[in-house]
Structures are given as structure tokens and as C-alpha cells.
PDB file of N, CA, C, O and CB in Angstrom:
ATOM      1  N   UNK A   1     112.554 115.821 170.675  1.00  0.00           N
ATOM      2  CA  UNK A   1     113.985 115.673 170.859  1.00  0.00           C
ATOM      3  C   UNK A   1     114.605 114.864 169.723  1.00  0.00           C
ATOM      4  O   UNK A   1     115.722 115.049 169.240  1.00  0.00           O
ATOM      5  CB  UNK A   1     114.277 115.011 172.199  1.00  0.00           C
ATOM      6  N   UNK A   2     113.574 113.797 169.314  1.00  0.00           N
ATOM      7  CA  UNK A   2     114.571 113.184 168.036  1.00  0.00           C
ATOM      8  C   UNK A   2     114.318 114.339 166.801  1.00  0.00           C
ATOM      9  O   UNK A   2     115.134 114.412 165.881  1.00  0.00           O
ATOM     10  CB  UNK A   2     113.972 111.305 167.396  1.00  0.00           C
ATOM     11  N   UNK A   3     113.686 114.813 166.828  1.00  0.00           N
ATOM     12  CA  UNK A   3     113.454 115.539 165.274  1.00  0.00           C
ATOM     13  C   UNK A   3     114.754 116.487 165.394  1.00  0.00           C
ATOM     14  O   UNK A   3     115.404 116.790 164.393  1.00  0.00           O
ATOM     15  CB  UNK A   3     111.709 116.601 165.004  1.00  0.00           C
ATOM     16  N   UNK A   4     115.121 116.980 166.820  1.00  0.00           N
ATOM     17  CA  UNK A   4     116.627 117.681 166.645  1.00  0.00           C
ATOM     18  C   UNK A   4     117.775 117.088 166.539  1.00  0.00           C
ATOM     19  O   UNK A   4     118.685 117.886 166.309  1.00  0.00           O
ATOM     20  CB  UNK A   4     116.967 118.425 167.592  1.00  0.00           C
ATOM     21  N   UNK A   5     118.133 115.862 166.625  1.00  0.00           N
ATOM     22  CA  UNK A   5     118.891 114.363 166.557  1.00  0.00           C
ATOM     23  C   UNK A   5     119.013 114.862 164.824  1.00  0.00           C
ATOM     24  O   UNK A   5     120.027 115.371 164.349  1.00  0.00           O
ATOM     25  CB  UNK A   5     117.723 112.482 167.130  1.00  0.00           C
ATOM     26  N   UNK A   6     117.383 114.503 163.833  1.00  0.00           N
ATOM     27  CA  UNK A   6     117.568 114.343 162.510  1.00  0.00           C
ATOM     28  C   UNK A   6     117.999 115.156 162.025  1.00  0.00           C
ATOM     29  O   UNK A   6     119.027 115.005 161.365  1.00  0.00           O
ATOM     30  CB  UNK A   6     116.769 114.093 161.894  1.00  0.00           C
ATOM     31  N   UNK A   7     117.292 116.547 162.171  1.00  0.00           N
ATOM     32  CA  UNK A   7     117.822 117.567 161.796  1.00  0.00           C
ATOM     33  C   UNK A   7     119.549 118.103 161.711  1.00  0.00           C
ATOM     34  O   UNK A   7     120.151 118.576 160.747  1.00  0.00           O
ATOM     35  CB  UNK A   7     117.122 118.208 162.491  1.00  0.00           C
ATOM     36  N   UNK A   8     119.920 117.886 162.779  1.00  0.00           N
ATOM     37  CA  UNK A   8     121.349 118.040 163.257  1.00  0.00           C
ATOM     38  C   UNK A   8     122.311 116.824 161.802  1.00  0.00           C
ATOM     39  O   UNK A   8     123.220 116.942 160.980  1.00  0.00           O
ATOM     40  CB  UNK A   8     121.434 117.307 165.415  1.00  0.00           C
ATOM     41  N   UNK A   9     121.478 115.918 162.207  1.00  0.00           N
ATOM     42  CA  UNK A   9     122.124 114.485 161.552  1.00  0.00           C
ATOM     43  C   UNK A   9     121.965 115.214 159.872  1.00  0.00           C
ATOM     44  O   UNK A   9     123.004 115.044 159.234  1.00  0.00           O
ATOM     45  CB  UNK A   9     120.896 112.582 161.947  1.00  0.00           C
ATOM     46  N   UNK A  10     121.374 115.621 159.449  1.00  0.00           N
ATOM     47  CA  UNK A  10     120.873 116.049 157.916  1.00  0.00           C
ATOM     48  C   UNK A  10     121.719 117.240 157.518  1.00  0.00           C
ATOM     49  O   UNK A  10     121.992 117.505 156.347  1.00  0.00           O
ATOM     50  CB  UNK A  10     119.167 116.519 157.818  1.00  0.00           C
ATOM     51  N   UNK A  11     122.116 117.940 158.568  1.00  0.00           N
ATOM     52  CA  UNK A  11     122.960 119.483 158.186  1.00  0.00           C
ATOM     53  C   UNK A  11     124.495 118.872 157.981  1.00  0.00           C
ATOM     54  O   UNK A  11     125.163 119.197 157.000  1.00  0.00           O
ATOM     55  CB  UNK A  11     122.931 120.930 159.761  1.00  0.00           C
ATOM     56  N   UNK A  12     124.887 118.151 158.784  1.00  0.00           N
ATOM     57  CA  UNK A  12     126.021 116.949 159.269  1.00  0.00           C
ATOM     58  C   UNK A  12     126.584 116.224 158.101  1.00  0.00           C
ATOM     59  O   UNK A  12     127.786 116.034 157.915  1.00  0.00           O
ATOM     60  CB  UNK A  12     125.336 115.727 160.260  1.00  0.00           C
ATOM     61  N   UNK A  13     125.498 115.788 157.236  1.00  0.00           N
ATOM     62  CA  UNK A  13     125.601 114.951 155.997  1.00  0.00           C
ATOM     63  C   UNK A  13     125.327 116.094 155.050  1.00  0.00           C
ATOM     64  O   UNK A  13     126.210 116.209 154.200  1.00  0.00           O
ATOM     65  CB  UNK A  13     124.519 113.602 155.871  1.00  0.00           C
ATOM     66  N   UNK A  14     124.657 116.692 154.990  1.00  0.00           N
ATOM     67  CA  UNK A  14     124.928 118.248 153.847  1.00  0.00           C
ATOM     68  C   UNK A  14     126.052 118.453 153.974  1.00  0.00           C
ATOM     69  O   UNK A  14     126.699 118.458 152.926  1.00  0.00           O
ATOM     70  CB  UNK A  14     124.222 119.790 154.117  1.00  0.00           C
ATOM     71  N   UNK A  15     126.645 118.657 154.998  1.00  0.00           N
ATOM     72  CA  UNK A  15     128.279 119.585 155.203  1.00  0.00           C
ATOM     73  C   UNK A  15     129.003 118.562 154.180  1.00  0.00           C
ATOM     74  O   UNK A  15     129.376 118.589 153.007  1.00  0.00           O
ATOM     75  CB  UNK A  15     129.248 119.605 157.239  1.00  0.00           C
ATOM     76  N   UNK A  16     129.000 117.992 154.849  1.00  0.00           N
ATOM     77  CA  UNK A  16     130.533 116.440 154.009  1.00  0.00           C
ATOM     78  C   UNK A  16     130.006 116.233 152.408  1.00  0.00           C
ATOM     79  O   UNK A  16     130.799 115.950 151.510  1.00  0.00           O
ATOM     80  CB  UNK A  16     130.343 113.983 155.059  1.00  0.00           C
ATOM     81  N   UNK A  17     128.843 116.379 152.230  1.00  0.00           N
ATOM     82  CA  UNK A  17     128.436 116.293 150.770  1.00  0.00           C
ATOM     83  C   UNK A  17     128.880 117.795 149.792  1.00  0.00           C
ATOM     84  O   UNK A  17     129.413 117.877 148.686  1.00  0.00           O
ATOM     85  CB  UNK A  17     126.638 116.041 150.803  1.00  0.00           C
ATOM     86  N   UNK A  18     128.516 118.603 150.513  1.00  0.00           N
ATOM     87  CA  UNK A  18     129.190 120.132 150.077  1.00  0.00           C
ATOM     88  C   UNK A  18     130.473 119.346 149.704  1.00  0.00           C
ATOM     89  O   UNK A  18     130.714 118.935 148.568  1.00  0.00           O
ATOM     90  CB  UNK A  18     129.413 121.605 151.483  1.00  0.00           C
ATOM     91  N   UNK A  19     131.591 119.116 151.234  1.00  0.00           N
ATOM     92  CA  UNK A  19     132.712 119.269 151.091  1.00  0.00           C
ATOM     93  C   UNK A  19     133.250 118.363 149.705  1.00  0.00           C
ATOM     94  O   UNK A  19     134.031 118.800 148.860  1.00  0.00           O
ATOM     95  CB  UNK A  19     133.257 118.986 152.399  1.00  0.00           C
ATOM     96  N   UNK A  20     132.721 117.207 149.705  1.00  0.00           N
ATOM     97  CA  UNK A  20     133.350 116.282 148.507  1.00  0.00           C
ATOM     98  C   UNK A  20     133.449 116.749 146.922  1.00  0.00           C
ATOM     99  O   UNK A  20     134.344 116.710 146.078  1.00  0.00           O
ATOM    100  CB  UNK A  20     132.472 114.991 148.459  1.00  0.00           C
ATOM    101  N   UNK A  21     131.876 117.280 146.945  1.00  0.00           N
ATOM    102  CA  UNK A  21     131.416 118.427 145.600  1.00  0.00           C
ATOM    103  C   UNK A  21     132.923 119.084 145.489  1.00  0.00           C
ATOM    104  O   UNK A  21     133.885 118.642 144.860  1.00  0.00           O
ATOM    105  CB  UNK A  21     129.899 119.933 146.079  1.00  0.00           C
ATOM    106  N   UNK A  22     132.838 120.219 146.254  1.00  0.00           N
ATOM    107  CA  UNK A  22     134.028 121.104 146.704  1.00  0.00           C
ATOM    108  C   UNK A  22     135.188 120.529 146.074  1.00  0.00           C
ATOM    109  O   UNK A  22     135.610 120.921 144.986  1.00  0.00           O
ATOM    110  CB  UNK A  22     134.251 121.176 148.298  1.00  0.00           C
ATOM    111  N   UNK A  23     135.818 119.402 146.898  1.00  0.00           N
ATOM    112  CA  UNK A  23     136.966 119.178 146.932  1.00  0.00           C
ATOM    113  C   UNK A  23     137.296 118.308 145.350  1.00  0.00           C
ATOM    114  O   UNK A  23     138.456 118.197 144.953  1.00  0.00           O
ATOM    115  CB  UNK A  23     137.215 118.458 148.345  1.00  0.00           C
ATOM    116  N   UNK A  24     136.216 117.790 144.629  1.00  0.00           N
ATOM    117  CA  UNK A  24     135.952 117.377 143.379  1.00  0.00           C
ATOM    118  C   UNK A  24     136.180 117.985 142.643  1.00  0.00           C
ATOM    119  O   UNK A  24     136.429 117.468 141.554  1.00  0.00           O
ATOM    120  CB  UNK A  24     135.060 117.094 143.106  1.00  0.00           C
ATOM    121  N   UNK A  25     136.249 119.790 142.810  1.00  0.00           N
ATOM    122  CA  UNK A  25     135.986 120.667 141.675  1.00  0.00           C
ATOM    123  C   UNK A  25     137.605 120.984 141.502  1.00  0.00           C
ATOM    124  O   UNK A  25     138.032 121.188 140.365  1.00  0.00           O
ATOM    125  CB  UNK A  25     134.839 122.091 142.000  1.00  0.00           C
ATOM    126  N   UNK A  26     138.541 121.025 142.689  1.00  0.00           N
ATOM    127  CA  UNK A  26     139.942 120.900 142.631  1.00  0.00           C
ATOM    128  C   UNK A  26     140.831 119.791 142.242  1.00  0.00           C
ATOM    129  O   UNK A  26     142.013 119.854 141.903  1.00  0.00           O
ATOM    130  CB  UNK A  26     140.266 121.141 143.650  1.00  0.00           C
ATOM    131  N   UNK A  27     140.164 118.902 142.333  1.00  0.00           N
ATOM    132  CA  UNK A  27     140.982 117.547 141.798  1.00  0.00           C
ATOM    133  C   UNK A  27     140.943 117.634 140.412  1.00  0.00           C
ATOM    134  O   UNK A  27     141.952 117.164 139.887  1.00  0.00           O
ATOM    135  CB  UNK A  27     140.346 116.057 142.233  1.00  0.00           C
ATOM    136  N   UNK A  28     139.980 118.152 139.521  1.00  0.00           N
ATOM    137  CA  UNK A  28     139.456 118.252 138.608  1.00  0.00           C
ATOM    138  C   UNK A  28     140.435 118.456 137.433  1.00  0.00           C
ATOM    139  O   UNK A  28     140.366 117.804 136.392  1.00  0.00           O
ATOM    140  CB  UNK A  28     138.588 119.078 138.844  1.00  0.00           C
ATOM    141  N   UNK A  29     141.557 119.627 137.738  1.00  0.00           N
ATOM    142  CA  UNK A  29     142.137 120.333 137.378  1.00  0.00           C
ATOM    143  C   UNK A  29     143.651 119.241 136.961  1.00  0.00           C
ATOM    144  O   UNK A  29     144.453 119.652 136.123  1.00  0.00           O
ATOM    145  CB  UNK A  29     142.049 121.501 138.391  1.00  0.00           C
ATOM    146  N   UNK A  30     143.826 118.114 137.537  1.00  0.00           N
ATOM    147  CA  UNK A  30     144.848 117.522 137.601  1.00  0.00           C
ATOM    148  C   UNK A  30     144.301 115.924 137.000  1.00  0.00           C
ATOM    149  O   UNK A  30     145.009 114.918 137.049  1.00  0.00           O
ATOM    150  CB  UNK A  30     145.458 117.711 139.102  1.00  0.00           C
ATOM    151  N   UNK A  31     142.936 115.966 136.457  1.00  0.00           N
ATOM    152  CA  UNK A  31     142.298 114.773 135.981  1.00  0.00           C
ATOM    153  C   UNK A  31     143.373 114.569 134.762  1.00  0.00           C
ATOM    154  O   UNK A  31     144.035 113.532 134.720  1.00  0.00           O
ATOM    155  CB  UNK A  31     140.563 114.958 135.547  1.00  0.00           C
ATOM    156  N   UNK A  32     143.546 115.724 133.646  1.00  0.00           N
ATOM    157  CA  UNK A  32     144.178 115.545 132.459  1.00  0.00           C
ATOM    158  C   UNK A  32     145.493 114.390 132.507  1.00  0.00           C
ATOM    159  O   UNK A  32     145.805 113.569 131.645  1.00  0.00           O
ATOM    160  CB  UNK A  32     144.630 116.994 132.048  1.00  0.00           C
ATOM    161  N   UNK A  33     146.344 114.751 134.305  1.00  0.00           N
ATOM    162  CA  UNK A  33     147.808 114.212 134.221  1.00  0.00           C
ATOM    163  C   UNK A  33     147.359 112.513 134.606  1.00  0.00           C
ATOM    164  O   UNK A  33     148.302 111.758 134.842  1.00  0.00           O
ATOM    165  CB  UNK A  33     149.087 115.131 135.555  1.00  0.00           C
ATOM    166  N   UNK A  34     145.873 111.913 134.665  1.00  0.00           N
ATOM    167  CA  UNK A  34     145.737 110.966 134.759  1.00  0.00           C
ATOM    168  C   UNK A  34     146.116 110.072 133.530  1.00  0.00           C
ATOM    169  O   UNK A  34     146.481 108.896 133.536  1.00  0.00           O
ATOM    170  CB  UNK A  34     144.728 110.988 135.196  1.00  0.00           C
ATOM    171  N   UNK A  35     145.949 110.873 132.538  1.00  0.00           N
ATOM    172  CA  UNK A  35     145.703 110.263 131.101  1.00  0.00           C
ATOM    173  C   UNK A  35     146.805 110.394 130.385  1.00  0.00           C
ATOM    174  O   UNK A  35     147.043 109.745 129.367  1.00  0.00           O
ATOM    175  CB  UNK A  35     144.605 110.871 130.299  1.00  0.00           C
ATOM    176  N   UNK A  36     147.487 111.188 130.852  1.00  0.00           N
ATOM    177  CA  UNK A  36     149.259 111.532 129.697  1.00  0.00           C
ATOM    178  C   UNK A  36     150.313 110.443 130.001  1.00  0.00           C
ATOM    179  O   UNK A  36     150.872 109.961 130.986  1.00  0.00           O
ATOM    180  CB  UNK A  36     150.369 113.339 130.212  1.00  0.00           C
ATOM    181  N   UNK A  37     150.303 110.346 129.090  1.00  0.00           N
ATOM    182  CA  UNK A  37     151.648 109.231 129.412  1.00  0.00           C
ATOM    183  C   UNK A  37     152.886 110.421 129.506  1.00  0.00           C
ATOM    184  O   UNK A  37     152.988 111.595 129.152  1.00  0.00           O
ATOM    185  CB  UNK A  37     152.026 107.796 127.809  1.00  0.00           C
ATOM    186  N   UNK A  38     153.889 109.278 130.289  1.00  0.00           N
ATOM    187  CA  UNK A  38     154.873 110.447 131.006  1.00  0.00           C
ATOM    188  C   UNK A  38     155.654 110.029 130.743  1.00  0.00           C
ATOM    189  O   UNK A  38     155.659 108.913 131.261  1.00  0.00           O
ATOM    190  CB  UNK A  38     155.014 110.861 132.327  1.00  0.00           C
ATOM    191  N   UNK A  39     157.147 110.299 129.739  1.00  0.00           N
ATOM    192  CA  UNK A  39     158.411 109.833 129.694  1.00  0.00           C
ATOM    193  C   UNK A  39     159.629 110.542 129.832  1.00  0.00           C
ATOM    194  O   UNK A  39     159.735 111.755 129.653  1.00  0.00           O
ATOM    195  CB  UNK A  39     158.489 109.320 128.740  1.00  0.00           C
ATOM    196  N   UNK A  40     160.860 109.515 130.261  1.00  0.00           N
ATOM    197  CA  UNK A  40     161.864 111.071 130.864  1.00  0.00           C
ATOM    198  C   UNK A  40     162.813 110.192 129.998  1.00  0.00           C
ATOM    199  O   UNK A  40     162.868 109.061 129.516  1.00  0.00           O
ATOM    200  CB  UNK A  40     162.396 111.590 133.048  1.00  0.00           C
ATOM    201  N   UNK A  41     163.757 111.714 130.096  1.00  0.00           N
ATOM    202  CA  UNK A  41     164.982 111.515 128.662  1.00  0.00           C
ATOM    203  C   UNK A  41     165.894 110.770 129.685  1.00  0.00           C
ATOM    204  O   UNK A  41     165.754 110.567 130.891  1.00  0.00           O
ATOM    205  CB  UNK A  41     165.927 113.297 127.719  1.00  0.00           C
ATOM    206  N   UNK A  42     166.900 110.422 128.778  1.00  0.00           N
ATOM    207  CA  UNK A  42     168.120 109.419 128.992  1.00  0.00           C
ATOM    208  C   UNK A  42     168.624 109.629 130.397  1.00  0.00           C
ATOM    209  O   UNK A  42     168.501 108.739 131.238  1.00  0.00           O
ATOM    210  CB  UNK A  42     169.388 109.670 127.909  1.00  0.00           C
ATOM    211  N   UNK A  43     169.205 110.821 130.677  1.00  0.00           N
ATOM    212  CA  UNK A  43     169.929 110.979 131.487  1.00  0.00           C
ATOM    213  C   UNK A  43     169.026 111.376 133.067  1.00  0.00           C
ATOM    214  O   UNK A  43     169.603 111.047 134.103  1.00  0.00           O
ATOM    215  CB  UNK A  43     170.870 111.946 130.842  1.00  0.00           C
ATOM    216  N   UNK A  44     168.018 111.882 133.151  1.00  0.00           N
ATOM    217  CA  UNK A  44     167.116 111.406 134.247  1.00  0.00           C
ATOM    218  C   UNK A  44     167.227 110.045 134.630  1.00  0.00           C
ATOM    219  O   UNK A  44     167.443 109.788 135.815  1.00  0.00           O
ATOM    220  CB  UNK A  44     165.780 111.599 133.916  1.00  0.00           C
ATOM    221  N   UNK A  45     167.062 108.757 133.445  1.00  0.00           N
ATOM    222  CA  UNK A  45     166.710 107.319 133.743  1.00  0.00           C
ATOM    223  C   UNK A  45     167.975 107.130 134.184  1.00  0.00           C
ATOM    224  O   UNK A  45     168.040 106.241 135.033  1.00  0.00           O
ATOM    225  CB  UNK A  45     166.163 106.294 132.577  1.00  0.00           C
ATOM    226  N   UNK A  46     169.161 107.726 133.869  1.00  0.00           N
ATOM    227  CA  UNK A  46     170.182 106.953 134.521  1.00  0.00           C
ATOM    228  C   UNK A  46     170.451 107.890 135.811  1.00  0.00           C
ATOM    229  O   UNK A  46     171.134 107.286 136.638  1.00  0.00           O
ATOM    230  CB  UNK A  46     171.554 106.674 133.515  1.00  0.00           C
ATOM    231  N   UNK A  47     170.168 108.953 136.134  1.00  0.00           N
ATOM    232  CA  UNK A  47     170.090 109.534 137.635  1.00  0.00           C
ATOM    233  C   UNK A  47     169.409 108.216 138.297  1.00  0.00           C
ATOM    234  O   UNK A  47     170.040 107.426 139.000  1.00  0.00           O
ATOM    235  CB  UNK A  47     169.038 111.143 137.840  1.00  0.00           C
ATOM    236  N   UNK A  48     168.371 108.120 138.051  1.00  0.00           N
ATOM    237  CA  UNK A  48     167.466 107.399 138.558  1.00  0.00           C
ATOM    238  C   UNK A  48     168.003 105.923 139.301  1.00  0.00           C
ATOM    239  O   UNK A  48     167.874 105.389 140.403  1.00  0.00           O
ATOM    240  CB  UNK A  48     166.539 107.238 137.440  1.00  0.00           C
ATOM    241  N   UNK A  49     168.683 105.613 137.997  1.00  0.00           N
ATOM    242  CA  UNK A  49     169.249 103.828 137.775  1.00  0.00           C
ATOM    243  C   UNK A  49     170.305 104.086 139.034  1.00  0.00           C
ATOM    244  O   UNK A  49     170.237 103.441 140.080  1.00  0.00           O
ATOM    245  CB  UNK A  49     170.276 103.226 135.786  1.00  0.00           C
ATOM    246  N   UNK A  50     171.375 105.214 138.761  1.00  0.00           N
ATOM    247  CA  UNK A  50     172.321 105.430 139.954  1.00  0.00           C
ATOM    248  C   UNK A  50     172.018 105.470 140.941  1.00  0.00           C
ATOM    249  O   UNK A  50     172.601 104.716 141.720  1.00  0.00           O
ATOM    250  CB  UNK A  50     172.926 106.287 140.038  1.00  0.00           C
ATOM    251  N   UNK A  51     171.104 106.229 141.391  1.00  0.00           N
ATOM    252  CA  UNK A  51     170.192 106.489 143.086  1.00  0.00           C
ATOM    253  C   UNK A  51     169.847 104.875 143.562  1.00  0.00           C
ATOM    254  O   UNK A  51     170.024 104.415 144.691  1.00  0.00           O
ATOM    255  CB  UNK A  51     168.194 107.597 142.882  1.00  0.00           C
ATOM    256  N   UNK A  52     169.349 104.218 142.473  1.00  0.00           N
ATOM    257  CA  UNK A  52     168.784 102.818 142.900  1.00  0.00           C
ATOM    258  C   UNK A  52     169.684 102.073 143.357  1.00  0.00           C
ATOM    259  O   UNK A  52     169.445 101.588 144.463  1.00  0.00           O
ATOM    260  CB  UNK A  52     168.164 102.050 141.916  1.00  0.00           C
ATOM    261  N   UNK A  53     170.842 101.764 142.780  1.00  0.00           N
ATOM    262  CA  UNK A  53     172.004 101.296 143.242  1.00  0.00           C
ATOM    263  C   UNK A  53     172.683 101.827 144.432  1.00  0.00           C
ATOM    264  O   UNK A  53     173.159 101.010 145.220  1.00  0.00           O
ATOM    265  CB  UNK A  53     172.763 101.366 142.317  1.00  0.00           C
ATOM    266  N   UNK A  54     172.804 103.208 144.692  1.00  0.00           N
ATOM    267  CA  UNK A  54     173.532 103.306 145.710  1.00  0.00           C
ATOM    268  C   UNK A  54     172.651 102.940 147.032  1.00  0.00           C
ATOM    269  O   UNK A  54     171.450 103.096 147.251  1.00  0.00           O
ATOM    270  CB  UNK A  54     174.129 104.643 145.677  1.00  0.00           C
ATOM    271  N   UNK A  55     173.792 102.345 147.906  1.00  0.00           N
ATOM    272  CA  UNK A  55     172.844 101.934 149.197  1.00  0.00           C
ATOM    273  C   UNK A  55     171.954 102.798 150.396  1.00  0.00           C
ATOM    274  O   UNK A  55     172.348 103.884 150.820  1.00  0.00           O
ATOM    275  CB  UNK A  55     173.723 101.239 149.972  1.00  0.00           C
ATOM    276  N   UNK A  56     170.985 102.288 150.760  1.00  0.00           N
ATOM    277  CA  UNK A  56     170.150 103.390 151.892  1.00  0.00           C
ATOM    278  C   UNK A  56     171.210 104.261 152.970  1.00  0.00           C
ATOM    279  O   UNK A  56     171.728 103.310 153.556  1.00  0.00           O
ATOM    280  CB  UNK A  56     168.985 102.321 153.058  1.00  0.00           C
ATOM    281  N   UNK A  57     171.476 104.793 153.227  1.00  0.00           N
ATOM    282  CA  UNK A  57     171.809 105.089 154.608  1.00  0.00           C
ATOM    283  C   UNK A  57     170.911 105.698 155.498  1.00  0.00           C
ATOM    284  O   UNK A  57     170.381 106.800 155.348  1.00  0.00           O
ATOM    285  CB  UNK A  57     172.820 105.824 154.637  1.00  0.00           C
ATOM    286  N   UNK A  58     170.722 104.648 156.757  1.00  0.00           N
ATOM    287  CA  UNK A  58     169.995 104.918 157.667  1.00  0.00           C
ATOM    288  C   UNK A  58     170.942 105.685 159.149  1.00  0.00           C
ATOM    289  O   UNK A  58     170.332 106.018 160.165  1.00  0.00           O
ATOM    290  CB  UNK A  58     169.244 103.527 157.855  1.00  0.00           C
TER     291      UNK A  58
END
């Protein structure tokens, strides 16, 4: 009965190890925008500056 406990427990931890592999190979694709520096022209920064100023409405 425990050897079906381990077994079970070992397919369990394969799965989630697949999945991370997996889900690694898609992140992958968006590693580059880690490294770019990102700058926005004038008039974005002052959209921006305006939005900040105006107040929340809740």
C-alpha cells in the first residue's frame, strides 16, 4: 500500500515538473522585454503627468 502512496506521489511531482518546463518555454519569448530599456515620447509623459493629477473617483 505505501509503494502506491510513492508511486502516485512521483507521477504528482513529474506532472508539476513537466508543467514548469512547459510554462518556462512560454515565458521565454518575453525574456528579451526584460532587458530593453523602455522610453515614451513627450506627450505620453504628459498624458501620464495629467492622469496623475486628476483626482480618483470612487
Amino acid at each position: 500500500m505505501t509503494a502506491l502512496g510513492v508511486i502516485i506521489l512521483l507521477i504528482i511531482v513529474a506532472t508539476g515538473v513537466a508543467f514548469f518546463i512547459a510554462s518556462n518555454r512560454y515565458i521565454k519569448i518575453y525574456e528579451k522585454l526584460e532587458y530593453e530599456n523602455c522610453t515614451l515620447d513627450e506627450e505620453t509623459i504628459k498624458q501620464v503627468e495629467a492622469n496623475m493629477l486628476q483626482p480618483t473617483q470612487q
